[in-house]
MISE-436220 format. One line per 8 residues: number of its first residue (from 1); their letters; for each residue x, y, z of N, C-alpha, C, O. Coordinates in steps of 0.001 Angstrom, whole numbers, always signed. Layout:
BEGIN
NUM = a = X,Y,Z,X,Y,Z,X,Y,Z,X,Y,Z ~ ... .
//
This chain:
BEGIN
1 = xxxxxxxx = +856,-1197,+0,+0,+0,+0,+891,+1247,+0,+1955,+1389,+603 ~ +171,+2243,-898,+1414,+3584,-1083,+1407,+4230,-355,+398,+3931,+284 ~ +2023,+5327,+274,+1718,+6127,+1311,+963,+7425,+757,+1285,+7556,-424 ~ +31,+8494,+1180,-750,+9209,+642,+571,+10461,+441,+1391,+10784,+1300 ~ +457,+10954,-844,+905,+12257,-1088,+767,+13151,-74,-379,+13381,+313 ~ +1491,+13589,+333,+1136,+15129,+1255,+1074,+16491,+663,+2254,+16661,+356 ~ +714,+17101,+464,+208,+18517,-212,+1794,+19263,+428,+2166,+19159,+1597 ~ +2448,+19907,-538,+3064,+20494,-424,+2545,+21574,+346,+1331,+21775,+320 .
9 = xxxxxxxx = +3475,+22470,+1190,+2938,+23688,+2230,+2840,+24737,+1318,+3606,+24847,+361 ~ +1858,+25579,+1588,+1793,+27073,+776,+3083,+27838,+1295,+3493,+28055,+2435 ~ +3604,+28187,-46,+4641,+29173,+130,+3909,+30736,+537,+3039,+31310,-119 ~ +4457,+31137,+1625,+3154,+32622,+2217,+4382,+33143,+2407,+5484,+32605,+2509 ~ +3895,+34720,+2453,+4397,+35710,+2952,+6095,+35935,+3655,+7151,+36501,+3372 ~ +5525,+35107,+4689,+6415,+35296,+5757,+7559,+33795,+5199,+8756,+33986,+5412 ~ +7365,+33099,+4863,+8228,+32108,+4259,+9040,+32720,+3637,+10268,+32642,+3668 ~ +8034,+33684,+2739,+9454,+34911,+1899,+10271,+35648,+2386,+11443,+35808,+2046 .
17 = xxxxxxxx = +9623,+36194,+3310,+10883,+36660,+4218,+11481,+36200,+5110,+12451,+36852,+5497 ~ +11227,+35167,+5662,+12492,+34166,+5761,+13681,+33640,+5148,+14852,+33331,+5367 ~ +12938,+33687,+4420,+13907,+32950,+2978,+14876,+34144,+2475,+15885,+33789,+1866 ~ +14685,+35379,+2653,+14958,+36454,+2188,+16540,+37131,+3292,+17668,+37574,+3072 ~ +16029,+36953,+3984,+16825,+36785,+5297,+18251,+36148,+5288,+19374,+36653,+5283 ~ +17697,+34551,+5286,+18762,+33316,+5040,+19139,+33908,+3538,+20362,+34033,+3610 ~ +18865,+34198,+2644,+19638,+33591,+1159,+20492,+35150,+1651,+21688,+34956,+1868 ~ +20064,+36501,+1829,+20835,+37365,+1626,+21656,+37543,+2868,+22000,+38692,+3143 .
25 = xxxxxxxx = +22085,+36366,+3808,+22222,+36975,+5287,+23559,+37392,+5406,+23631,+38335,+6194 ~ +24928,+36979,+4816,+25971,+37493,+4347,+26503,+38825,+3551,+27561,+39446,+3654 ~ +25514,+38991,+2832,+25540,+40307,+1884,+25846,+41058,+2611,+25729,+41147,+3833 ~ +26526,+42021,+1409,+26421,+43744,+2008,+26796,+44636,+1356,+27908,+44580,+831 ~ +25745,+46024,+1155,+25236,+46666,+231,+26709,+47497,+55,+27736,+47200,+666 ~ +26574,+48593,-911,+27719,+49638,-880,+28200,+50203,-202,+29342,+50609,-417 ~ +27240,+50591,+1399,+27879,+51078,+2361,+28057,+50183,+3325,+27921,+50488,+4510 ~ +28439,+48762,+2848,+28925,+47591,+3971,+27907,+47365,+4734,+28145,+46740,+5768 .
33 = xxxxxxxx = +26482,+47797,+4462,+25573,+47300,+5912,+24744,+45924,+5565,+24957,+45464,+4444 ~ +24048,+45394,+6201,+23424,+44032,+5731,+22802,+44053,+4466,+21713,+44625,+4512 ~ +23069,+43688,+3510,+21373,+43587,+2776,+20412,+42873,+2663,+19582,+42925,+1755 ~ +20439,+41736,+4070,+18673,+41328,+3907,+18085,+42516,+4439,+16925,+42743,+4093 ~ +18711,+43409,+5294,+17957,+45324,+5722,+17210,+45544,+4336,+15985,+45608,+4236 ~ +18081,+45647,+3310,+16862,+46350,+2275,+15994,+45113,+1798,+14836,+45331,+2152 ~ +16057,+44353,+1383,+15176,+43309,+767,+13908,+43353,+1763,+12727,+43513,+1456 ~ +14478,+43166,+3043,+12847,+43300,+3909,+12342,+44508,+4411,+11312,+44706,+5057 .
41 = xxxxxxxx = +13323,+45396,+3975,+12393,+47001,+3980,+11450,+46703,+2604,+10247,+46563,+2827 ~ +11851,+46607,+1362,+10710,+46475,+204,+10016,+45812,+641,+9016,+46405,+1047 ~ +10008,+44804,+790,+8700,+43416,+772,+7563,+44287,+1971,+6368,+44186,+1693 ~ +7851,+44933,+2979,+7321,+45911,+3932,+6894,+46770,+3517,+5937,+47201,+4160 ~ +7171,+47336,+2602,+6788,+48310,+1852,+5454,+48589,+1199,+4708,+49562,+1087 ~ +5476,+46798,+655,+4420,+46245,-73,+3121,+45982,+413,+2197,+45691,-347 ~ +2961,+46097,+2028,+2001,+45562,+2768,+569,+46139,+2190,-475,+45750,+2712 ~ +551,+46970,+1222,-948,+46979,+1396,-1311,+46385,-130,-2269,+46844,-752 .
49 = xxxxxxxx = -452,+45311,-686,-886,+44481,-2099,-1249,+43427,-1509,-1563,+43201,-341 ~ -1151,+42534,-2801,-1357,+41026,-2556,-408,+40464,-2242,+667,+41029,-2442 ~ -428,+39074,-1601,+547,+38575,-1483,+1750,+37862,-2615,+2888,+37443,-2404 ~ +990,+37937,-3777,+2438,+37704,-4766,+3046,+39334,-4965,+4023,+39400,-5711 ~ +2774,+40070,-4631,+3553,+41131,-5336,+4367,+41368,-3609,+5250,+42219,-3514 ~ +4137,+40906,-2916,+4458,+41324,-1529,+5559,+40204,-1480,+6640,+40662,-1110 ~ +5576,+38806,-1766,+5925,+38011,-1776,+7573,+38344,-2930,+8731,+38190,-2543 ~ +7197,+38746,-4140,+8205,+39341,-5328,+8901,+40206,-4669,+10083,+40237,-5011 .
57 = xxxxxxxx = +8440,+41293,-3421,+8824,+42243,-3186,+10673,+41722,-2084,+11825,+42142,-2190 ~ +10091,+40787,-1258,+10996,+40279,-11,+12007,+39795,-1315,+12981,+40476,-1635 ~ +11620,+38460,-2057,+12388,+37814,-2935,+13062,+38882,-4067,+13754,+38366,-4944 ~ +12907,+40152,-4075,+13062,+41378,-5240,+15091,+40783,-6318,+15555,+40534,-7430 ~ +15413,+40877,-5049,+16705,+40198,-5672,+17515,+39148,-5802,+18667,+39078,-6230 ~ +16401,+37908,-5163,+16896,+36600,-4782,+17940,+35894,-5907,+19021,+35448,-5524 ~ +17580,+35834,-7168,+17895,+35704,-8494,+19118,+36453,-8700,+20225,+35932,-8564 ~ +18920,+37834,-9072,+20025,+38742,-8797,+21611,+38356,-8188,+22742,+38253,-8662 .
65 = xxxxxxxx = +20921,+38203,-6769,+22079,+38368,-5877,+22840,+36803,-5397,+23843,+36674,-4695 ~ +22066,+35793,-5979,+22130,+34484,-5426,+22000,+33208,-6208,+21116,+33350,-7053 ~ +22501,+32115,-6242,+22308,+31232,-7123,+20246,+30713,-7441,+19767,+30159,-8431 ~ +19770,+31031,-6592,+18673,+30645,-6646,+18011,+31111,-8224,+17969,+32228,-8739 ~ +17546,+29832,-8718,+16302,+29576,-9654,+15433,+30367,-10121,+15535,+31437,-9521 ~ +14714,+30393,-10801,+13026,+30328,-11106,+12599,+28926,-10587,+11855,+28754,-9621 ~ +13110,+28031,-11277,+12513,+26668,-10982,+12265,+26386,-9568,+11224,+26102,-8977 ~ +14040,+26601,-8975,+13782,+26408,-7701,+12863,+27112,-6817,+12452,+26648,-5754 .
73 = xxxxxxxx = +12495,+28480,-7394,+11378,+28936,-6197,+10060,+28295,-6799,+9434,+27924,-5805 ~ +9367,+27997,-7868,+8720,+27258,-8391,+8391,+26221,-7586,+7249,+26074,-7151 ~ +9377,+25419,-7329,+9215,+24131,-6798,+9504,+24123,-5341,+9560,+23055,-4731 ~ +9731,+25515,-4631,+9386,+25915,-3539,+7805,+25804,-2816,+7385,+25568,-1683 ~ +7116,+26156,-4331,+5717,+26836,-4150,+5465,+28243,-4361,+4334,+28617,-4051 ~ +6590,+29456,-5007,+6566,+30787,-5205,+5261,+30349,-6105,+4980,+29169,-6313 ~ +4500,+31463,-6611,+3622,+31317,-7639,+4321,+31510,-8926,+5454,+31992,-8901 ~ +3783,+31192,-10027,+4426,+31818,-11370,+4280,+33360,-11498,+5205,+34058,-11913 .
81 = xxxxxxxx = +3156,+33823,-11147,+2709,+35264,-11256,+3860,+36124,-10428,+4396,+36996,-11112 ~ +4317,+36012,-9070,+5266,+36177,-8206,+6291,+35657,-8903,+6935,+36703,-8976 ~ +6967,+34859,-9483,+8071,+34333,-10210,+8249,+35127,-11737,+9177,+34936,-12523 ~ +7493,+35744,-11859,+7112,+36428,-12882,+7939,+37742,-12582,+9098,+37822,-12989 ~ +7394,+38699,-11924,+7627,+39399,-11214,+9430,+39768,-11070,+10185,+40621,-11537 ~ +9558,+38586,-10148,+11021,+38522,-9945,+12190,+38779,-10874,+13207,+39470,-10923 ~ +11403,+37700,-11725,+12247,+37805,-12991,+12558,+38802,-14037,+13583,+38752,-14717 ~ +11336,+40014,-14185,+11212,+41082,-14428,+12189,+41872,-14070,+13028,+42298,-14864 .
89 = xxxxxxxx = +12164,+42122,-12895,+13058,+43162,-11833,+14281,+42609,-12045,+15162,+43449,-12234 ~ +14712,+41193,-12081,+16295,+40968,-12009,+16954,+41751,-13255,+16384,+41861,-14341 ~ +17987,+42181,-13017,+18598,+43249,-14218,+19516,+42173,-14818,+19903,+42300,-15980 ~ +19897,+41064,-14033,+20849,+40570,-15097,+19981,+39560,-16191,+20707,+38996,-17011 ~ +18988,+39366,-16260,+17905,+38949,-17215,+17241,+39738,-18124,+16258,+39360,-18761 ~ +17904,+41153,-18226,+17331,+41955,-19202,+18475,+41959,-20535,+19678,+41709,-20618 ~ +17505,+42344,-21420,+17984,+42162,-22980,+19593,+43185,-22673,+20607,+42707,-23183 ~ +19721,+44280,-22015,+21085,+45055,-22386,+21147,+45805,-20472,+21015,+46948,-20033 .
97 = xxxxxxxx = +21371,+44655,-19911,+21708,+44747,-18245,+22538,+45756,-17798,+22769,+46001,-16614 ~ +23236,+46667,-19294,+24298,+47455,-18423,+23541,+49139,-18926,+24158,+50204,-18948 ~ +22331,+48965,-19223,+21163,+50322,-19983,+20543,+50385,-18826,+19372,+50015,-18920 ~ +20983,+50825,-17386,+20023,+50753,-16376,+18515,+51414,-17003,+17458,+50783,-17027 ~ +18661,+52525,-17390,+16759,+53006,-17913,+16352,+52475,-18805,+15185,+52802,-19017 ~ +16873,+51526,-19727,+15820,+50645,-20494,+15745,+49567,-19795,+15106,+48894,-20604 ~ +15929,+48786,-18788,+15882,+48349,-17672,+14449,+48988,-17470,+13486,+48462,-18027 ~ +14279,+50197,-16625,+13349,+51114,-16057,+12256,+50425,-16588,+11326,+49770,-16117 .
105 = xxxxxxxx = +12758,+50868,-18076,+11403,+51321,-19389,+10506,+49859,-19305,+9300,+49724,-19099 ~ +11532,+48841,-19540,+11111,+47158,-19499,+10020,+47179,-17868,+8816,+46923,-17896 ~ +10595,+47447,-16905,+10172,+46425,-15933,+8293,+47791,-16074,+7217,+47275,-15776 ~ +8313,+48791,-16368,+7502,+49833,-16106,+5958,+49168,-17510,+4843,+49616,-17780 ~ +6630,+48167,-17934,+5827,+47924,-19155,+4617,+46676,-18166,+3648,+46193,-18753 ~ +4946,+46307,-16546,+4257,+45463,-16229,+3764,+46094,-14456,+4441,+46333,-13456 ~ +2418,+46174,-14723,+2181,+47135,-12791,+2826,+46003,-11864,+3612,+46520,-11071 ~ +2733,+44614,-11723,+2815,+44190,-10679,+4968,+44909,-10433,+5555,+45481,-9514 .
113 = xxxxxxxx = +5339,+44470,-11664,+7085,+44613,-11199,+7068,+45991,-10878,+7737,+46280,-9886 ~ +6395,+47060,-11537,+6736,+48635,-11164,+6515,+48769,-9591,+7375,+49265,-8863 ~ +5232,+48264,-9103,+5463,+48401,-7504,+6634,+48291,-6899,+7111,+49146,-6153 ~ +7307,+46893,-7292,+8204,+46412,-6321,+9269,+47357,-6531,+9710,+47897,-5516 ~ +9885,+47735,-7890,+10571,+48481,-8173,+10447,+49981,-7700,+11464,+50596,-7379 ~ +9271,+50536,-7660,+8784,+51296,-6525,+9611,+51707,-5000,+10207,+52691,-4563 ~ +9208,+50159,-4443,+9827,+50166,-3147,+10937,+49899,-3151,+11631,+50002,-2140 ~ +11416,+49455,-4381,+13174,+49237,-4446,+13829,+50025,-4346,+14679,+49849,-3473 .
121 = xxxxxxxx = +13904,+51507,-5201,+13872,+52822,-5633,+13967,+54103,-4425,+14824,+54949,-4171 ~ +12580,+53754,-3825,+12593,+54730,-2666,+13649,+54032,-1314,+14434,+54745,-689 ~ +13513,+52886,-1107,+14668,+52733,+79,+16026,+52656,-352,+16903,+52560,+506 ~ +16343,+52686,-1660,+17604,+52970,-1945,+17996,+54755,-2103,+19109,+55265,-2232 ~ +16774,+55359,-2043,+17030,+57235,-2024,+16652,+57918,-874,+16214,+59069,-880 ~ +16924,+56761,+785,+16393,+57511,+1678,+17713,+58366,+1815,+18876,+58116,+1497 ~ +17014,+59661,+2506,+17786,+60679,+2714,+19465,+60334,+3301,+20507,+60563,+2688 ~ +19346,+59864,+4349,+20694,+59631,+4793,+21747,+58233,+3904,+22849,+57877,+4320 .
129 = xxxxxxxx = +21202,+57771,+2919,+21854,+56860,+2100,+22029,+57668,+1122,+22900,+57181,+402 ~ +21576,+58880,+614,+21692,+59451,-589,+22881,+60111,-47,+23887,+59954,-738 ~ +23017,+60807,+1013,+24127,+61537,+1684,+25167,+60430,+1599,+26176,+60605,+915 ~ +25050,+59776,+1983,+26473,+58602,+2283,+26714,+58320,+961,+27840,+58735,+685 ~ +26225,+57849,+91,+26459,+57583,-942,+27554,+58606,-1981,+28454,+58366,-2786 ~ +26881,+59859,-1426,+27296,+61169,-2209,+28681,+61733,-1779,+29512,+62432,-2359 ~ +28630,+61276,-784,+30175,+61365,+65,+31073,+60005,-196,+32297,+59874,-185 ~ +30099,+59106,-418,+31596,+57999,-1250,+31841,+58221,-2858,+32962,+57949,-3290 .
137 = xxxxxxxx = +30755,+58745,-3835,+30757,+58849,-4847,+30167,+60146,-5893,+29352,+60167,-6815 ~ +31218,+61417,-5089,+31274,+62472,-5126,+31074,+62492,-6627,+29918,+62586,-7040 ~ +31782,+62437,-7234,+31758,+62545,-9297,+30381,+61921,-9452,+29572,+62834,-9621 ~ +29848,+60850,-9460,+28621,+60153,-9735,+28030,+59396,-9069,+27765,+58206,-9241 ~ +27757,+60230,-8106,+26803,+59524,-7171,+25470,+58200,-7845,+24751,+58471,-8806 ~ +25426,+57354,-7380,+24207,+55996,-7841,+23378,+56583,-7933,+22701,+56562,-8961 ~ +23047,+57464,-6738,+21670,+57814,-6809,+20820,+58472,-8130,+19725,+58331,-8674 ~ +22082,+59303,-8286,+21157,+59338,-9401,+20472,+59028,-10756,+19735,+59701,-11476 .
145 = xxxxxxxx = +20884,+57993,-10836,+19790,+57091,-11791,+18757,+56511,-11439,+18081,+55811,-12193 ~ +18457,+56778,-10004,+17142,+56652,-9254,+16527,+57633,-9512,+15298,+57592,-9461 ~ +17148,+58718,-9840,+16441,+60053,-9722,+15786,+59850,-10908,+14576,+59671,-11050 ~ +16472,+59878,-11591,+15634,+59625,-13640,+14906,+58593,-13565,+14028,+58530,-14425 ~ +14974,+57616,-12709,+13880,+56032,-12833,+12708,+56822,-12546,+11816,+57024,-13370 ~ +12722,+57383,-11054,+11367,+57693,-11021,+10123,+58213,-11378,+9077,+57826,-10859 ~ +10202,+59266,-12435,+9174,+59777,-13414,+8619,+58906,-14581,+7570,+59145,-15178 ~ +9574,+57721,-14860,+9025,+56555,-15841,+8410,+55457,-14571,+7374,+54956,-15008 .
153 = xxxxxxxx = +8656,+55044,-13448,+7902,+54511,-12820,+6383,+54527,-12559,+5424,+53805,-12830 ~ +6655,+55931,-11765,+5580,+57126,-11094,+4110,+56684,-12527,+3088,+56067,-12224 ~ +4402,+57168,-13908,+4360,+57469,-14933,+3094,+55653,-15111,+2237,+55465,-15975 ~ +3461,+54773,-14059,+3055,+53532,-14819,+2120,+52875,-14318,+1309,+52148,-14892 ~ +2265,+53236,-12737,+739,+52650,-11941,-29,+53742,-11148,+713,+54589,-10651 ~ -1270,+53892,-10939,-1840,+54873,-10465,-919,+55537,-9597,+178,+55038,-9347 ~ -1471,+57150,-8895,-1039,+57899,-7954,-1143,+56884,-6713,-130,+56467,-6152 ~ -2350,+56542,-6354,-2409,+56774,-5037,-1453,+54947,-4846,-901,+54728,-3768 .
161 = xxxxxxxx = -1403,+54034,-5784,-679,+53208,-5325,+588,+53195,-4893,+977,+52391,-4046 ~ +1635,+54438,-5652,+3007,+55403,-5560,+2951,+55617,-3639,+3662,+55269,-2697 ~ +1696,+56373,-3819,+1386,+57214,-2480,+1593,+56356,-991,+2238,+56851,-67 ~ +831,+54751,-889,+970,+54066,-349,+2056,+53374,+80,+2184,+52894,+1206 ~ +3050,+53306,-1049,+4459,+52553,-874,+5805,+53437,-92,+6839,+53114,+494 ~ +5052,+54836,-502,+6200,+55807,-446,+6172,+56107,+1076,+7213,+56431,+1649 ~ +4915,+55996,+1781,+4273,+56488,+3036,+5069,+55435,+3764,+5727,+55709,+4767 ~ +5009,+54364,+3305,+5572,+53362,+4089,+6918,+53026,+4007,+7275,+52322,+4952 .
169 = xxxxxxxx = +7923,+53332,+3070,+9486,+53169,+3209,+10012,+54791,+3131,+11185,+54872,+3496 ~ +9420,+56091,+2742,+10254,+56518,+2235,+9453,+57716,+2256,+9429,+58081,+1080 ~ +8648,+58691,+3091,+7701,+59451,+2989,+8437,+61051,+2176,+7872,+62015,+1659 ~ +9427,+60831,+2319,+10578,+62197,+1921,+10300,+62269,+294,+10610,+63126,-535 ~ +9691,+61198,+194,+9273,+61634,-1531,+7934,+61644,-1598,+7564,+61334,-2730 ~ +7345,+61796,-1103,+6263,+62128,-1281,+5843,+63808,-1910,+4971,+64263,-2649 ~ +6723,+64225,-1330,+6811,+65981,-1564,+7245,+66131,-3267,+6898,+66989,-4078 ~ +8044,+65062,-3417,+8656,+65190,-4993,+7478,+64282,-5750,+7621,+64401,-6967 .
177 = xxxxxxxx = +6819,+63771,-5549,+5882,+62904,-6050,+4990,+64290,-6920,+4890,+64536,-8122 ~ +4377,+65080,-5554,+3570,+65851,-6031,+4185,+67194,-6348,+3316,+68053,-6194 ~ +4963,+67551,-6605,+5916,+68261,-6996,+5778,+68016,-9081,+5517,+68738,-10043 ~ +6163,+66481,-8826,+5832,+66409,-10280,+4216,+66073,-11168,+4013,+65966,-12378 ~ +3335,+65981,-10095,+1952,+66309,-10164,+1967,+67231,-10797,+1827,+67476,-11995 ~ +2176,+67856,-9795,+2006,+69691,-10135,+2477,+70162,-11585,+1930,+71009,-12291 ~ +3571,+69446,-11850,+4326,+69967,-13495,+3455,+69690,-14133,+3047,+70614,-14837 ~ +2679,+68292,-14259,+2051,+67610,-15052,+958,+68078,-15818,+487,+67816,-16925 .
185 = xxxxxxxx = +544,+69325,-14323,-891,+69579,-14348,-707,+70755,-15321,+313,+71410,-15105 ~ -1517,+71188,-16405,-1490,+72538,-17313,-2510,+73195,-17359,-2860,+73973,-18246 ~ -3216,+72823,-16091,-4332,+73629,-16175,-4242,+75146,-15842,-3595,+75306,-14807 ~ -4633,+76176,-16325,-4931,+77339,-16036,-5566,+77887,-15062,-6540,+78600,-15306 ~ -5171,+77679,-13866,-6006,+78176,-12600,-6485,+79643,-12530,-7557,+80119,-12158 ~ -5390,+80191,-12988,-5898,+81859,-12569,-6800,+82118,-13690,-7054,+83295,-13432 ~ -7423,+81878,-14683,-7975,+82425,-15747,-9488,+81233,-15763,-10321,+81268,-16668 ~ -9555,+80360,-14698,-10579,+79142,-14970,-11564,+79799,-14489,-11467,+80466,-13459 .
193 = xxxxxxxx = -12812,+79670,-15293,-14191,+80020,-14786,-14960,+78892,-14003,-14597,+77716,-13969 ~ -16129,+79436,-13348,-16755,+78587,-12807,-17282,+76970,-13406,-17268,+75867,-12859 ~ -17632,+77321,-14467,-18315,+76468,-15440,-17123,+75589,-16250,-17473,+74647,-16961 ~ -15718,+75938,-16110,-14472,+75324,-16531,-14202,+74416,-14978,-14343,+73215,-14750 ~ -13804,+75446,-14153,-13665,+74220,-12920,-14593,+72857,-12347,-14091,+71882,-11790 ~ -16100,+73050,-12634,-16645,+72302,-12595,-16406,+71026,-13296,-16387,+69910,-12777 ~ -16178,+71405,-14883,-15625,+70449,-15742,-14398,+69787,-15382,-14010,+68702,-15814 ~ -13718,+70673,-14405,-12161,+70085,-14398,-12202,+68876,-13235,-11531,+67849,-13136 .
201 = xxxxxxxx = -13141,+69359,-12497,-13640,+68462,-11464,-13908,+67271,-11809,-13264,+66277,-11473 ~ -15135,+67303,-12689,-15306,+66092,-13464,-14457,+65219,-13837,-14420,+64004,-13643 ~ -13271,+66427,-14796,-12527,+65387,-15368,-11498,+64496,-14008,-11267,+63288,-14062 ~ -11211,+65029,-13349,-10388,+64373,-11909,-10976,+62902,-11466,-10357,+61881,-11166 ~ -12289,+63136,-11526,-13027,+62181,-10851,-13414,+61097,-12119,-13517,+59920,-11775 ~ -13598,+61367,-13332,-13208,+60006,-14119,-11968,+59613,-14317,-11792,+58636,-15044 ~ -11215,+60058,-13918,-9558,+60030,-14081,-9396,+58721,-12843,-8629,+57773,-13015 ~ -10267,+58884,-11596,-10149,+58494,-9995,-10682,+56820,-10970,-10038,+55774,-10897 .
209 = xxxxxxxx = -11872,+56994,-11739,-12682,+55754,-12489,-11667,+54941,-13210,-11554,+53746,-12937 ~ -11021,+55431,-13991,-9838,+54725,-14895,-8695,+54340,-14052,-7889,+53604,-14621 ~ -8391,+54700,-12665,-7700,+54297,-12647,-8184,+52793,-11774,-7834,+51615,-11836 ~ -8918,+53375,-11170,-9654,+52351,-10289,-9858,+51203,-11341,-9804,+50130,-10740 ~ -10121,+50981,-13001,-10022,+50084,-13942,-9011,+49806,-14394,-9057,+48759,-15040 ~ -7922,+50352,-14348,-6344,+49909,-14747,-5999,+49055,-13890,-5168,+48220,-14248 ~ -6596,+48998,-12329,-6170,+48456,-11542,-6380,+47138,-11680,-5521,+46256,-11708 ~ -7899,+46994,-11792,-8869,+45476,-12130,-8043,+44954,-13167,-7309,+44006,-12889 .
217 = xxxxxxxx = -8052,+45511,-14526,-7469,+44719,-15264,-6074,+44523,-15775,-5729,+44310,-16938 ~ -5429,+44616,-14842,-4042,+44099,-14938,-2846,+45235,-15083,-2954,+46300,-14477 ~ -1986,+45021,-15711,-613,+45458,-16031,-789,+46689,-16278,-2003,+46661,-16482 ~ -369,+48193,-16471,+14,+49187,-17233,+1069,+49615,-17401,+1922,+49835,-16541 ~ +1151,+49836,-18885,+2144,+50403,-19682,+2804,+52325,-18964,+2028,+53152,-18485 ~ +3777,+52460,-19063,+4435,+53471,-18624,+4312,+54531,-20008,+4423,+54269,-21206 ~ +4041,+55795,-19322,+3016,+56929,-20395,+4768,+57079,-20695,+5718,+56773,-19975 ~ +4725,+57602,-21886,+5950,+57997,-22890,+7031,+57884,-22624,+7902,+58204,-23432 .
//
């Protein structure tokens, strides 16, 4: 008589960041400090998605930084959708790995990877890492090719999902978020009539509709 199959365990959340932990627990970033610190600042970041994009978020550089798989997280139990994800974001799997912004442009062509990349982005430009950074790499500081990522990001999944991630790793951009709102916006305030603002109103609030439908149905493409 055979013995009964046992159902493999759901790969959850917190498995990911475990796992995230152990695979990166040696690392260490440019300024020598741990980097499972950043991997589980993103995946934290992520708390108000689902759990594969939350899940992509902890695992963001597992691939990247480590011998680990697709298959093998596969046959972990990662999801494909979450494995998806991953694979997106890893830079050494892109068509020209050393074009960091067509990099950008690629991962911005799919909402679930732009989140993570999102939270990747902002905890790599918190204030006191941008300083340290700038003081080890006075001529060309890293940062700033974070700086140029972010308007093709921003650019790819609604506002208020930006708004949520940023609140939670990285609130210091929030001010630059809407900063570039503001550019965006061409409306004519001082010259708008009553019967124009009303309309403009309108238009805000089907704007609130579309996005609320970009959301439902999947992926968006990054505006120009």
């Amino acid at each position: 008589m055979t013995e009964p199959a046992h159902p493999q365990p759901r790969f959850t959340v917190e498995t990911a960041k475990v796992l995230a932990e152990v695979a990166h627990n040696r690392q260490k970033d440019k300024l020598k400090r741990p980097y499972r610190e950043h991997v589980i600042a993103v995946g934290d970041a992520l708390a108000d998605f689902d759990d594969d994009v939350r899940i992509a978020g902890y695992l963001h550089d597992i691939a990247e930084d480590t011998p680990m798989t697709r298959q093998a997280l596969l046959d972990m139990g990662v999801s494909e959708r979450a494995a998806n994800i991953i694979e997106r974001v890893t830079k050494r799997l892109h068509e020209n790995p050393d074009d960091y912004q067509a990099g950008i442009r690629y991962i911005a062509e799919d909402h679930d990877a732009t989140l993570v990349k999102i939270a990747d982005n902002a905890h790599n430009s918190l204030p006191e890492r941008v300083k340290a950074l700038a003081e080890k790499w006075p001529d060309k500081p890293p940062v700033t090719r974070y700086d140029e990522a972010r308007p093709v990001l921003y650019a790819a999944v609604p506002v208020e999902e930006t708004r949520k991630i940023l609140a939670r790793i990285n609130p210091w951009l929030l001010d630059e978020l809407d900063d570039m709102l503001d550019e965006a916006d061409d409306t004519d305030y001082e010259n708008l009539s009553y019967e124009d603002a009303g309309n403009e109103n309108a238009g805000h609030k089907n704007a609130g509709h579309e996005n609320a439908g970009q959301r439902d149905s999947g992926p968006v493409g990054a505006a120009g």
